[in-house]
FIBAMI-618530 format. One line per field, with one value per residue: residue number from 1; residue in three letters; chain; x, y, z of N, C-alpha, C, CB in turn. Coordinates in Angstrom, 3 decimals. Atoms other than C-alpha are relative to their C-alpha. Glycine has a CB too. Example, Ala and Ser with C-alpha at 12.3 -4.5 7.8 and 13.67 -1.06 7.14 Angstrom:
BEGIN
resi: [1, 2] $
resn: [ALA, SER] $
chain: [A, A] $
n.px: [0.890, -0.820] $
n.py: [-1.190, -1.190] $
n.pz: [0.000, -0.060] $
ca.px: [12.300, 13.670] $
ca.py: [-4.500, -1.060] $
ca.pz: [7.800, 7.140] $
c.px: [0.900, -0.770] $
c.py: [1.200, 1.090] $
c.pz: [0.000, 0.730] $
cb.px: [-0.992, 0.414] $
cb.py: [0.027, 0.462] $
cb.pz: [1.246, -1.415] $
***
This chain:
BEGIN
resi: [1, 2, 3, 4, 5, 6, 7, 8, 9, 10, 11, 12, 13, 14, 15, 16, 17, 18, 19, 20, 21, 22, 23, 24, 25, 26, 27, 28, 29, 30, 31, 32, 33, 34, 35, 36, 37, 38, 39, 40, 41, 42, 43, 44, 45, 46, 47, 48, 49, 50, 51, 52, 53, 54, 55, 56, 57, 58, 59, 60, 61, 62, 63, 64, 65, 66, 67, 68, 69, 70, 71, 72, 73, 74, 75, 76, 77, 78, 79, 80, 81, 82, 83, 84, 85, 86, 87, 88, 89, 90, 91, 92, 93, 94, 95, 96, 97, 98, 99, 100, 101, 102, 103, 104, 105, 106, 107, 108, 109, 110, 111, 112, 113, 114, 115, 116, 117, 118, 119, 120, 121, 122, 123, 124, 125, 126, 127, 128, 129, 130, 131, 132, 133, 134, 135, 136, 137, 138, 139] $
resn: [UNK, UNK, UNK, UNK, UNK, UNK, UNK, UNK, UNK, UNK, UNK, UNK, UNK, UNK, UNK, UNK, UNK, UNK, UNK, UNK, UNK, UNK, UNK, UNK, UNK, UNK, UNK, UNK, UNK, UNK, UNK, UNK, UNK, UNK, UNK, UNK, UNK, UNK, UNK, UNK, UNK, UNK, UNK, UNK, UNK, UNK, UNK, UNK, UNK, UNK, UNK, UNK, UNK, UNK, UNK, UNK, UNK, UNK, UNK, UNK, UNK, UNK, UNK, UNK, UNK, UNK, UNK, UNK, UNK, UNK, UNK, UNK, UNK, UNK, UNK, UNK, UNK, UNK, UNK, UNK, UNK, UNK, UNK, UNK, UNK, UNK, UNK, UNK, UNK, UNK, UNK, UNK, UNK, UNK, UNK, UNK, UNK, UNK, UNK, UNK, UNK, UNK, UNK, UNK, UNK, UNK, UNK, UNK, UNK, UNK, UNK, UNK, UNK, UNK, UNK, UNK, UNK, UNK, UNK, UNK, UNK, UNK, UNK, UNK, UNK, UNK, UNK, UNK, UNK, UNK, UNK, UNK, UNK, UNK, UNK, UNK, UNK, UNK, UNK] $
chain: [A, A, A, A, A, A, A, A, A, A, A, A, A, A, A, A, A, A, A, A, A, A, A, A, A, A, A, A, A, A, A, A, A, A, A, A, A, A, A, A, A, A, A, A, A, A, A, A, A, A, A, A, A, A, A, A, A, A, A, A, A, A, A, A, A, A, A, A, A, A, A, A, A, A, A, A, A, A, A, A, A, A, A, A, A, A, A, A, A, A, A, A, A, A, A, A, A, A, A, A, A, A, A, A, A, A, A, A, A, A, A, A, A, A, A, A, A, A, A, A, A, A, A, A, A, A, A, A, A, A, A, A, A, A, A, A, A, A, A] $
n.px: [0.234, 1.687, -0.087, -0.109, 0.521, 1.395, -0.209, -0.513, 0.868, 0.784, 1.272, 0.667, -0.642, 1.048, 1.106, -0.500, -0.168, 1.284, 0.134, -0.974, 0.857, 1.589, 0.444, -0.208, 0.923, 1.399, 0.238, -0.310, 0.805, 1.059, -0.613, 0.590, 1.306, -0.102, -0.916, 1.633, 0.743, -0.371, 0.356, 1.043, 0.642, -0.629, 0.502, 1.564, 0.730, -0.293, 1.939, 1.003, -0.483, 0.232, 1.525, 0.405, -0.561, 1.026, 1.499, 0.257, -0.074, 1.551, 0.687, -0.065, -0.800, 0.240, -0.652, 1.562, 1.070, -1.065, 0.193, 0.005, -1.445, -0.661, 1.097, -0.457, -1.176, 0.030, 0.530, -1.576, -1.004, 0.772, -1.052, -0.208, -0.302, -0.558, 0.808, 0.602, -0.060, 0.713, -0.043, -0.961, -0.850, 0.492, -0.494, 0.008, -0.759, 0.114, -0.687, -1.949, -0.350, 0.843, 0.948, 0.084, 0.642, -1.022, 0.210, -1.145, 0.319, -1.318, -0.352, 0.950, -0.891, -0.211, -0.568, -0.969, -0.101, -1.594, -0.252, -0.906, -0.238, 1.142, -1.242, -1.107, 0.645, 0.185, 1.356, 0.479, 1.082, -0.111, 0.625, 0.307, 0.689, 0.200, 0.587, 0.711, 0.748, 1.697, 0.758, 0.516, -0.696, 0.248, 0.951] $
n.py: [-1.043, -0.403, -0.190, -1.335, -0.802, 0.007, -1.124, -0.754, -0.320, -1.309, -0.148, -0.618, -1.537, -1.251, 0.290, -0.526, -1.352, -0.628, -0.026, -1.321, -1.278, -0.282, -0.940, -1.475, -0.139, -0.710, -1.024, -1.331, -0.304, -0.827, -1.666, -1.019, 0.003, -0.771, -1.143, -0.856, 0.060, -0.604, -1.273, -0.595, -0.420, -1.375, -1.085, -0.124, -0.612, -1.521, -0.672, -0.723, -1.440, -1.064, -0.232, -0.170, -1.002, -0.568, -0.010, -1.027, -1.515, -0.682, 0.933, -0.899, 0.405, 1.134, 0.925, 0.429, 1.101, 0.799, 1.403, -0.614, 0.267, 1.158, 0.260, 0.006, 0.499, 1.634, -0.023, -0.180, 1.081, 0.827, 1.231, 0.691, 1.110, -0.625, -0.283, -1.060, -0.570, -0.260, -1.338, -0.958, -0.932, -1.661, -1.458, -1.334, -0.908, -1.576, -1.333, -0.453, -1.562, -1.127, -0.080, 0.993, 1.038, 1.324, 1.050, 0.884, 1.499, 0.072, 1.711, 1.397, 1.143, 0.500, 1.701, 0.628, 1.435, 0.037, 1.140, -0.240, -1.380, 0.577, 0.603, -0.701, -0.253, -1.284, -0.150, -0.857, -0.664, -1.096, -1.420, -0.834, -1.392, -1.149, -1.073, -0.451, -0.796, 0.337, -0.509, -0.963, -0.572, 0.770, -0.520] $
n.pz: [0.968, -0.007, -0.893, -0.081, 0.918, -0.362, -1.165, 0.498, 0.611, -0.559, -0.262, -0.911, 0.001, 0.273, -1.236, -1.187, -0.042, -0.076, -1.828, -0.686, 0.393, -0.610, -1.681, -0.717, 1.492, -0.626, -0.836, 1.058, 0.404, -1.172, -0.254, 0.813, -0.132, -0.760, 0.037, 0.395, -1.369, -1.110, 0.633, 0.564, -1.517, -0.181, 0.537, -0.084, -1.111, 0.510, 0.690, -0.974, -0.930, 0.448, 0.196, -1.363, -0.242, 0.494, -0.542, -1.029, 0.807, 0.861, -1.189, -0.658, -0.966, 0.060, -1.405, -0.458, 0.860, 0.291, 1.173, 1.336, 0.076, 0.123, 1.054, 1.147, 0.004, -0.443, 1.264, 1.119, -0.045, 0.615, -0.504, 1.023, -0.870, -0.974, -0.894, 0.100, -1.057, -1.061, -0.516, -1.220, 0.565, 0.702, -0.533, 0.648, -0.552, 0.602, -0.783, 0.364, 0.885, -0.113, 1.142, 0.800, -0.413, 0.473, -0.458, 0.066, -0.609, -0.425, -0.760, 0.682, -0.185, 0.775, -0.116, 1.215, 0.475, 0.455, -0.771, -0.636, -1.379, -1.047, -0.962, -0.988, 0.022, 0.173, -0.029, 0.786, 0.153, 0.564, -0.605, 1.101, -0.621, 0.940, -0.465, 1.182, -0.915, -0.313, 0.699, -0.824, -1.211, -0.774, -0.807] $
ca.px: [28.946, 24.805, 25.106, 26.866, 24.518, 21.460, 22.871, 23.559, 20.046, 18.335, 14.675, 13.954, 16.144, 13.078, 10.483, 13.227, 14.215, 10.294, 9.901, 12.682, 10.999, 7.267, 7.087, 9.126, 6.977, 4.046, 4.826, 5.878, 3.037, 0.722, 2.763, 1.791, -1.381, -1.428, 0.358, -2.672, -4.950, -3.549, -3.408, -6.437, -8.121, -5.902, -7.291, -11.405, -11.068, -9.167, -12.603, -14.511, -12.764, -13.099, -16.852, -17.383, -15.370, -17.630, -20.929, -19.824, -18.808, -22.123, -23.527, -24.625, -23.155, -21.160, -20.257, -23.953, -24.852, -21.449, -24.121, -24.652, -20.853, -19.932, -22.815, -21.456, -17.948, -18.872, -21.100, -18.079, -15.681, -15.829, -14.604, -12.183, -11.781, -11.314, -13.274, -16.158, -15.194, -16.189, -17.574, -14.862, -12.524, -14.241, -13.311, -14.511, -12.659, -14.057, -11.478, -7.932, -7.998, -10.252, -13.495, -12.295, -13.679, -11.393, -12.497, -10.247, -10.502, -7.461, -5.967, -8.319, -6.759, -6.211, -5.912, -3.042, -3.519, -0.011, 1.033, 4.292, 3.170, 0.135, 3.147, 5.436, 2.106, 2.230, -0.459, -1.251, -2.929, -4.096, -5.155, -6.263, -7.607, -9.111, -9.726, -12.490, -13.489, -16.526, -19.377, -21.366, -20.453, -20.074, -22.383] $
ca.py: [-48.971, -49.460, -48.217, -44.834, -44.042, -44.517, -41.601, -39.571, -39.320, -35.519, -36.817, -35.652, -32.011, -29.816, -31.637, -30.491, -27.137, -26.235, -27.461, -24.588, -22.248, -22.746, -21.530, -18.305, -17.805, -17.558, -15.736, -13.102, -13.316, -13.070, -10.063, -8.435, -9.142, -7.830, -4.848, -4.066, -4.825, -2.468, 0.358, 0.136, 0.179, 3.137, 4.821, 3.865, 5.208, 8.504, 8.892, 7.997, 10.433, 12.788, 12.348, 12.643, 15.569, 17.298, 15.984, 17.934, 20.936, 21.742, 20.565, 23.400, 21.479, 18.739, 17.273, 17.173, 15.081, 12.761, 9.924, 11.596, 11.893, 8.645, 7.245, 8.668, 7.654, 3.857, 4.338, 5.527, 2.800, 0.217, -3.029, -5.510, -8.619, -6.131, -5.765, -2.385, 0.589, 0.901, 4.166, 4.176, 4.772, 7.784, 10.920, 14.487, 17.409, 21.004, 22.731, 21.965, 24.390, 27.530, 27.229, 23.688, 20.470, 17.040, 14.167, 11.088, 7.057, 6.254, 2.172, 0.565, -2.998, -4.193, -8.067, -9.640, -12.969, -13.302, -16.573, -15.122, -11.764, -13.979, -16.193, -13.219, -11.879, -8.313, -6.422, -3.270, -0.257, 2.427, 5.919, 8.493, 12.104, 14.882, 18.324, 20.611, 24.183, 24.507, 26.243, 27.601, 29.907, 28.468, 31.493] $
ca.pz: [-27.595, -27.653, -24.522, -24.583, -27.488, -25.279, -22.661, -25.338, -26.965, -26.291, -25.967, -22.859, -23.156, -24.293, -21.498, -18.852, -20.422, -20.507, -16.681, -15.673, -17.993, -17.444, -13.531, -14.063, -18.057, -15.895, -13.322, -15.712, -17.396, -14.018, -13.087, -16.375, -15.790, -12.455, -13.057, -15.499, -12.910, -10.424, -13.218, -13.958, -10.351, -9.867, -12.529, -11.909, -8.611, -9.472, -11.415, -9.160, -6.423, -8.899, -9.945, -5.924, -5.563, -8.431, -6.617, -3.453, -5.071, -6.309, -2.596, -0.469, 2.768, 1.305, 4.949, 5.927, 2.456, 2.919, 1.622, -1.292, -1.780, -0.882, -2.897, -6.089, -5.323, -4.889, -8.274, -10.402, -9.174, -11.491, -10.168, -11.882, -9.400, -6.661, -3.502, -3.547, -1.914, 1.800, 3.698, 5.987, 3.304, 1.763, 3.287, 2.403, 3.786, 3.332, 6.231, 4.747, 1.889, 2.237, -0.266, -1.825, -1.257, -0.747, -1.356, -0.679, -0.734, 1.756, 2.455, -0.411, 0.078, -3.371, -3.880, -6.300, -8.107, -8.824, -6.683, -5.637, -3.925, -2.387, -0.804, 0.443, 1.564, -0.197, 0.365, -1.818, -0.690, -2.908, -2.040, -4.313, -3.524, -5.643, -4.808, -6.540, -5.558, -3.882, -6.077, -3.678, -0.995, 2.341, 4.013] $
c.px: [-1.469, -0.302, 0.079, -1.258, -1.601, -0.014, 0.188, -1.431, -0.400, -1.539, -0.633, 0.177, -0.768, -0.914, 1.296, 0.362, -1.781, -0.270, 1.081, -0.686, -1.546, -0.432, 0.048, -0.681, -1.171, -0.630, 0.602, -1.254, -1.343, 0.020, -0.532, -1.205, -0.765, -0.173, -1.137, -0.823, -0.135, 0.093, -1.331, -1.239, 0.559, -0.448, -1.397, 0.287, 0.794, -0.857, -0.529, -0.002, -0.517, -1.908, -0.515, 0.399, -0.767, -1.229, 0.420, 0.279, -1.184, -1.398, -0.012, 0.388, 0.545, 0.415, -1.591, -0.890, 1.526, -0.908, -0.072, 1.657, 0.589, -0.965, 0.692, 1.566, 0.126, -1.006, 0.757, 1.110, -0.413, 1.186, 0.921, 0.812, 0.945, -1.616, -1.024, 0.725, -1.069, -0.236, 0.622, 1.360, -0.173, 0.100, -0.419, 0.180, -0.479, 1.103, 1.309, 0.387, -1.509, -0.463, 0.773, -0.652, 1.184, -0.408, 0.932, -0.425, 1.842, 0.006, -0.998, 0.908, -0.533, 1.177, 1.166, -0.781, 1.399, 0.089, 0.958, -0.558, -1.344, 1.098, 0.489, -1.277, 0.038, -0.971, 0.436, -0.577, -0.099, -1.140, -0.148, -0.647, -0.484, -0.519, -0.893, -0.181, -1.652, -0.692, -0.968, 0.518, -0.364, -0.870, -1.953] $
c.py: [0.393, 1.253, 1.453, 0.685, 0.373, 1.474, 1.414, 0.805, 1.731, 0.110, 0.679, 1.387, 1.049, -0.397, 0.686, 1.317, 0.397, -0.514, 0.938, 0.721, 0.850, 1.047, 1.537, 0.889, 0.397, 0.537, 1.221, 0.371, 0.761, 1.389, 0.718, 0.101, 0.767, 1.298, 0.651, 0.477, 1.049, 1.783, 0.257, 0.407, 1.432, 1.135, 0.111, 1.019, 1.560, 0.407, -0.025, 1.027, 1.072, 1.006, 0.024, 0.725, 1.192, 0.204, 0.912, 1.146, 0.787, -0.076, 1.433, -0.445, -1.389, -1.338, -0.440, -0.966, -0.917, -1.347, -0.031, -0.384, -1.741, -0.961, -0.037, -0.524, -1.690, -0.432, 0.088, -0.943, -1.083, -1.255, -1.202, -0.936, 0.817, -0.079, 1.457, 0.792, 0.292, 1.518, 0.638, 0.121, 1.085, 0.487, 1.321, 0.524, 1.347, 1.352, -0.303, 0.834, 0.675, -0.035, -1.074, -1.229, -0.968, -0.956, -1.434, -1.744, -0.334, -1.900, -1.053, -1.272, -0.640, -1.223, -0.492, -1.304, -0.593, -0.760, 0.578, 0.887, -0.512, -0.500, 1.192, 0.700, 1.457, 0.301, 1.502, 0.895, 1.193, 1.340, 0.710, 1.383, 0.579, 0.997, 1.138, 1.643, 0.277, 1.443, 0.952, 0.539, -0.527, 0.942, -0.468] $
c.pz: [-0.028, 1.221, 0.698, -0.925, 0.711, 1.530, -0.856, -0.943, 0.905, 0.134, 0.742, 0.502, 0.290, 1.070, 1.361, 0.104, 0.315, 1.333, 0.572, -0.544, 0.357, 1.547, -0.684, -1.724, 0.677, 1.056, -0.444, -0.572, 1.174, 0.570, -0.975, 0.023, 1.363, 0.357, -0.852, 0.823, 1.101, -0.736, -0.185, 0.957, 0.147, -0.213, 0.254, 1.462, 0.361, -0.614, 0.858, 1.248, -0.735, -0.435, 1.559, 0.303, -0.713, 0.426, 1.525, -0.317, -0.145, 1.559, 0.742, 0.979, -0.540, 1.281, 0.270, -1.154, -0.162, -0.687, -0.902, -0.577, -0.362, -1.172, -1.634, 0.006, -0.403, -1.317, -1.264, -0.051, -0.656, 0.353, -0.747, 0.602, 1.757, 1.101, -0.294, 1.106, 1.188, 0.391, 0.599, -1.203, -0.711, 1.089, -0.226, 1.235, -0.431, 1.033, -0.848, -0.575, -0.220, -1.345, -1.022, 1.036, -0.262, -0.004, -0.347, 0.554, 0.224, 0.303, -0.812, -0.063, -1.341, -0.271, -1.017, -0.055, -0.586, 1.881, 1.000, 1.061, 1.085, 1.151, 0.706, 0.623, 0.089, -0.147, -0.249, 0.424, -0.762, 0.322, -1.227, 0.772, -1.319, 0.966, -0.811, 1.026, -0.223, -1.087, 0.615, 1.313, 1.238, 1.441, -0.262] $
cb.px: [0.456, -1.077, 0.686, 1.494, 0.037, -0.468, 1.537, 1.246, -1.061, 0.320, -0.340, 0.082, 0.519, -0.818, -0.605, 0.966, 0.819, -1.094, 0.331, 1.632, -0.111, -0.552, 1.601, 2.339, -0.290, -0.696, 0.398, 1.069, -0.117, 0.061, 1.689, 0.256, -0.265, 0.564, 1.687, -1.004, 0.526, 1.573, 0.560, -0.389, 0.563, 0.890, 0.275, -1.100, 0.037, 1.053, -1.141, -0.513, 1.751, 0.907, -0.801, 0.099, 1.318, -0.119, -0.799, 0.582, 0.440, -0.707, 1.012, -0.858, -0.749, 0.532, 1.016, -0.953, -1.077, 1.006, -0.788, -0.393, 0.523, 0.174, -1.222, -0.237, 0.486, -0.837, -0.759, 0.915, 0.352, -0.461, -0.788, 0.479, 1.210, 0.744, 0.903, -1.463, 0.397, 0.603, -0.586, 0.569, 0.604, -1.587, 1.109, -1.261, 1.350, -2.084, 0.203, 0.872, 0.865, 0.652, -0.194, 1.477, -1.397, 1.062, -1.218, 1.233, -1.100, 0.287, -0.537, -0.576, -0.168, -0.045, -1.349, 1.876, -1.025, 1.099, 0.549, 0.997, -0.422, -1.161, 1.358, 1.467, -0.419, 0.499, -0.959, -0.582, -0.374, 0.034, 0.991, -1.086, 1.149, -1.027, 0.963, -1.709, 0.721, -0.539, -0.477, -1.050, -0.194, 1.400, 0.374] $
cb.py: [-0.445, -1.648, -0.684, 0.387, -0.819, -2.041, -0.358, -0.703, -1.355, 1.124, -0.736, -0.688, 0.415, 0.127, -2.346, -0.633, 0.627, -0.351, -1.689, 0.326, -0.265, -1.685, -0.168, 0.432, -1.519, -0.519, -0.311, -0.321, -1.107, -0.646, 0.288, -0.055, -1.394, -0.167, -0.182, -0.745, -0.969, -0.841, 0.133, -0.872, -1.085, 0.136, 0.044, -1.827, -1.164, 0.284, -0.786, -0.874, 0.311, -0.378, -1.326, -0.684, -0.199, -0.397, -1.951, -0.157, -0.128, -1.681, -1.594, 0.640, -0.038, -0.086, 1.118, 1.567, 0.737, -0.306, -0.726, 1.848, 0.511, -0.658, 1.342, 1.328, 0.355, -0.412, 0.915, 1.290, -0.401, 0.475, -0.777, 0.670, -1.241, 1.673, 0.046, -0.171, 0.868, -0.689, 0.242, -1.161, -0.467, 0.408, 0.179, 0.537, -0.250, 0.484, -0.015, -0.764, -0.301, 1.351, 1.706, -0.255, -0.253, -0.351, -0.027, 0.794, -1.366, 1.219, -0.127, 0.290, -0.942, 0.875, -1.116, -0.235, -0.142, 2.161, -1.243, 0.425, 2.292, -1.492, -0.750, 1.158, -0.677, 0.486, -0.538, -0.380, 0.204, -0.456, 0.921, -0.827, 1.181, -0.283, 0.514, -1.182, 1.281, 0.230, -0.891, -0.388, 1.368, -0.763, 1.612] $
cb.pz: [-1.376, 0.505, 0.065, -0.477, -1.540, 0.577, 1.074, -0.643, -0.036, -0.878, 0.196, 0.849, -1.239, -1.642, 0.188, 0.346, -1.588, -1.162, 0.819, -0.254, -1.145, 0.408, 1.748, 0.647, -1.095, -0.037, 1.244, -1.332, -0.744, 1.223, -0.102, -1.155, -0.076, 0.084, -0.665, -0.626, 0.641, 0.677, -1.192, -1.019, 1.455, -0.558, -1.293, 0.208, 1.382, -0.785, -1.092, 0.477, 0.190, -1.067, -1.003, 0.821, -0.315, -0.796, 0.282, 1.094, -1.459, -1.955, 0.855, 0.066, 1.361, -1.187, 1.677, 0.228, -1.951, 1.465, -0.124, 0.145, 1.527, 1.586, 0.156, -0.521, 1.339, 1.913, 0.002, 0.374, 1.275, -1.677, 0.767, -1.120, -1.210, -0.604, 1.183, 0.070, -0.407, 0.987, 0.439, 2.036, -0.569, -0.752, -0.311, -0.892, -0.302, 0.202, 2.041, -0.741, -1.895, 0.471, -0.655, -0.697, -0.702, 0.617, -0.297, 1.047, -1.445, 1.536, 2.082, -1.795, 1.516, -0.486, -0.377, 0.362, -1.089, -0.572, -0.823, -0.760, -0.813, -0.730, -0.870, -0.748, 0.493, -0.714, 1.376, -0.713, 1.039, -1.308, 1.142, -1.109, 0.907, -1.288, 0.533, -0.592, -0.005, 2.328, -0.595, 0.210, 0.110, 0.188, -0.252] $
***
């Protein structure tokens, strides 16, 4: 009788439910955290495209001052456990559309901290463009 009663206790119930729970609790949570993360890069560097799309606008050649350009692009990005943007992903474009300016950061490789998508090794890239028209005439 002592016996059954000692198989029957629930001491250890809640230490084994919270070891199933814990993992997939905080990889929910990392994901949300993430998922911020990845909005909010998104959005700095849709500014800063944009505040680099403004600085060539106003640029009497802005192909001939691309440091200028890229310059302010890589000034506006504001980093948040992400790598800086490089020069070879800035881009400006003044032939695609007649009297605008494009400027575009293409393949920024944005990192996760989220365990899982490190494991399956997903890898992230985000692009962004803006286009402005140009201000001064291109004679």
């Amino acid at each position: 009788m002592r016996r059954s009663r000692l198989f029957r206790r629930d001491d250890g119930a809640a230490m084994v439910e919270m070891a199933i729970v814990l993992p997939i609790f905080l990889l929910l949570v990392w994901g949300v955290i993430d998922f911020g993360r990845l909005l909010f890069t998104a959005n700095s560097m849709a500014s800063a495209v944009r505040e680099g799309a403004r600085q060539a606008a106003v640029l009497a050649d802005p192909v001939a001052s691309q440091a200028t350009v890229k310059a302010r692009v890589k000034g506006a990005f504001t980093q948040f456990g992400s790598p800086a943007i490089t020069d070879a992903e800035i881009s400006i474009d003044v032939a695609t559309v007649p009297g605008s300016v494009i400027v575009k950061v293409t393949n920024y490789p944005w990192p996760t901290i989220t365990p899982l998508a490190s494991l399956l090794g997903a890898n992230i890239n985000i692009t962004r463009q803006a286009t402005f028209r140009r201000e001064r005439s291109t004679s």
